[in-house]
Rosetta silent file (secondary structure, phi, psi, omega in degrees, C-alpha in Angstrom):
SEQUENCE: XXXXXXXXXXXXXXXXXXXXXXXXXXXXXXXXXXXXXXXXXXXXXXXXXXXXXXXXXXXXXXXXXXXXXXXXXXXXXXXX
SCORE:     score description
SCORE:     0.000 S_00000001
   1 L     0.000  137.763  179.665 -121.735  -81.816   81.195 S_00000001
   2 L   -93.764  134.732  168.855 -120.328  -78.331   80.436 S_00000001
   3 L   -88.378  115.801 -166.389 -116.757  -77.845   79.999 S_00000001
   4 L   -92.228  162.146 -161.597 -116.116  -74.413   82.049 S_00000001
   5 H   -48.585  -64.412 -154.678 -113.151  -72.263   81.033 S_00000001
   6 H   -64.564  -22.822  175.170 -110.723  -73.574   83.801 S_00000001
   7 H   -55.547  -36.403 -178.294 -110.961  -77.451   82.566 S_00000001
   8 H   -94.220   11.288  160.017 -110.200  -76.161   79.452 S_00000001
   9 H   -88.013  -59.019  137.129 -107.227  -74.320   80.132 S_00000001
  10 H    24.314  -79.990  174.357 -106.251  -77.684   82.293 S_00000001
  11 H   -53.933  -61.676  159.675 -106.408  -79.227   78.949 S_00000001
  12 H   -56.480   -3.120  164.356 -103.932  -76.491   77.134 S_00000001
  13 H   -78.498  -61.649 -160.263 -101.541  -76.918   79.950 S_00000001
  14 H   -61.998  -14.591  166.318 -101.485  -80.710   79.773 S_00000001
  15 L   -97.493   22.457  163.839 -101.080  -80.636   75.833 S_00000001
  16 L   -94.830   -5.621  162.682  -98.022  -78.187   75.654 S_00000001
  17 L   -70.383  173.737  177.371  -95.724  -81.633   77.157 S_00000001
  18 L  -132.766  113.023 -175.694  -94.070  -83.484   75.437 S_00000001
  19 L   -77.705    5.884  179.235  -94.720  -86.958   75.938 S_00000001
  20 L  -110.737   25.289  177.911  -91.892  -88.166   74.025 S_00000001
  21 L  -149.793  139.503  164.613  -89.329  -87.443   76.984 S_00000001
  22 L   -92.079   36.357 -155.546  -90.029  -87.651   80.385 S_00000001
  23 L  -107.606  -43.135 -165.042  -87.403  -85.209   80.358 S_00000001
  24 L   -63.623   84.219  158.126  -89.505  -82.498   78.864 S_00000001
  25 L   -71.693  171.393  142.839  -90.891  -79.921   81.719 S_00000001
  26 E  -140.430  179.121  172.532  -92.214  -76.852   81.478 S_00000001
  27 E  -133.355  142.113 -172.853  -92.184  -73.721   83.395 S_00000001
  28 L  -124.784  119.073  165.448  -95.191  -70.906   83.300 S_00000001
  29 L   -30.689  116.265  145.856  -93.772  -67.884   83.875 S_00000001
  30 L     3.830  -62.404 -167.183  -94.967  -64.926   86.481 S_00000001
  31 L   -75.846  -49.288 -174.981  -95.890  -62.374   83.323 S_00000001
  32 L   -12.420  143.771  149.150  -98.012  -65.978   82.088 S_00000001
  33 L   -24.733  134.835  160.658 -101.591  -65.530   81.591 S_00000001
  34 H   -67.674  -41.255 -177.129 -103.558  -65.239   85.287 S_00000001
  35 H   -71.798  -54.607  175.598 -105.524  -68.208   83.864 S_00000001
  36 H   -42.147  -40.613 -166.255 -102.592  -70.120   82.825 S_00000001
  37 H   -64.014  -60.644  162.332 -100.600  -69.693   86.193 S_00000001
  38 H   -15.960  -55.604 -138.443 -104.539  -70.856   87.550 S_00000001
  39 H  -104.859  -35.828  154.464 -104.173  -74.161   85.623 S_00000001
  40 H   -15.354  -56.945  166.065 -100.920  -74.760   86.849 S_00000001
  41 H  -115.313   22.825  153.791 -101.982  -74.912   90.026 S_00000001
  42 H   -83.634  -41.220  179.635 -104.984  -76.955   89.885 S_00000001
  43 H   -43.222  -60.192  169.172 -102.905  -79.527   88.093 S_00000001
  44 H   -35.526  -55.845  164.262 -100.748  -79.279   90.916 S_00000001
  45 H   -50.093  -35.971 -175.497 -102.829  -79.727   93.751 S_00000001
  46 L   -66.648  -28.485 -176.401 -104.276  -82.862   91.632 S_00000001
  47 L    91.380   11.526  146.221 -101.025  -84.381   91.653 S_00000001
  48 L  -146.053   68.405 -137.036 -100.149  -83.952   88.079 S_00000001
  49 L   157.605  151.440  179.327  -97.558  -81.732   87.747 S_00000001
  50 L  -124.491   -1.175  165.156  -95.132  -81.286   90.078 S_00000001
  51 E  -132.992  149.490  163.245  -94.310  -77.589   90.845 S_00000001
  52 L   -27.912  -47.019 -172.794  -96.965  -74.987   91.410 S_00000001
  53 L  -122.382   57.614  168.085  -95.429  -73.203   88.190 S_00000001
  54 E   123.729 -103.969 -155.280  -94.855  -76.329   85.764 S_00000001
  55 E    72.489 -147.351  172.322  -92.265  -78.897   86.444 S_00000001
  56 L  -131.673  146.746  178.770  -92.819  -82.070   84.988 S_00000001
  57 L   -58.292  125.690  128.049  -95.661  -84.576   84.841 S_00000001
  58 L   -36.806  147.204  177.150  -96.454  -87.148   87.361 S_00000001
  59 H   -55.067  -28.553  177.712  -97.124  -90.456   86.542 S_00000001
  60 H   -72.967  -28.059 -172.896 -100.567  -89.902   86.908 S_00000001
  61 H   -63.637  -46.927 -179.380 -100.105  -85.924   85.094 S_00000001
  62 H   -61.803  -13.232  134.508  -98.322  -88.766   82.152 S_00000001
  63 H   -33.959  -70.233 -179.095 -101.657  -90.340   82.114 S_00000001
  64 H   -91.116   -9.320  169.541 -103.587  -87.604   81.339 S_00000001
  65 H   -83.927  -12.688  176.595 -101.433  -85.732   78.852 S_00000001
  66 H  -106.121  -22.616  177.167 -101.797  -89.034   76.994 S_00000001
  67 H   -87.130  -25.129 -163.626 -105.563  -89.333   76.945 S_00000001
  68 H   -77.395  -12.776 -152.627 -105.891  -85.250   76.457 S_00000001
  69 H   -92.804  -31.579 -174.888 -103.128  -85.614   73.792 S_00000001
  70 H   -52.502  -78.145  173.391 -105.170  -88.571   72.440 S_00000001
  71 H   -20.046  -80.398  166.202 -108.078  -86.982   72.518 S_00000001
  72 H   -44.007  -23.578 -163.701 -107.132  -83.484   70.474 S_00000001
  73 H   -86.983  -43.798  173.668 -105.518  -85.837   68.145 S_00000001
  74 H   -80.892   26.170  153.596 -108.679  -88.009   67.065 S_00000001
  75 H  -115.433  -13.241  177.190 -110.643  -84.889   67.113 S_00000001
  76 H   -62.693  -70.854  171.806 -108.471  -83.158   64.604 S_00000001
  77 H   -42.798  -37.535 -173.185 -108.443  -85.962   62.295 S_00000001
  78 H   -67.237  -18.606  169.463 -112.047  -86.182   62.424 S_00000001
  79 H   -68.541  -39.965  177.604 -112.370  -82.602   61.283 S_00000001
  80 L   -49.352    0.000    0.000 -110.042  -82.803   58.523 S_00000001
């Protein structure tokens, strides 16, 4: 399987929350990257995120921000 550009912008949206509030939104900007604003709203339409231009994570968007967050974290250590 290839990973194509927009999953991995997908992936750099869903690791700038912060899982240690459900409190914690974000908002992507207008001037944002044309790709970013893109990933925004694929999350959205997926149903994890909850505005077009950020919001906050659904439970399922709290889901995946915990395996992508997972993820980056056990690949870092293994590099280290």
């Amino acid at each position: 399987m290839h990973l194509g550009n927009e999953f991995l912008e997908d992936l750099e949206l869903l690791n700038l929350f912060n899982l240690e509030t459900t409190q914690g939104g974000i908002k992507i900007h207008h001037e944002a990257a044309p790709e970013r604003i893109a990933a925004a709203k694929r999350l959205f339409d997926k149903g994890i995120i909850t505005l077009k231009d950020g919001g906050y994570l659904t439970p399922h968007g709290i889901e995946a921000a915990q395996h992508t967050q997972s993820l980056l974290t056990i690949l870092r250590d293994d590099i280290s």
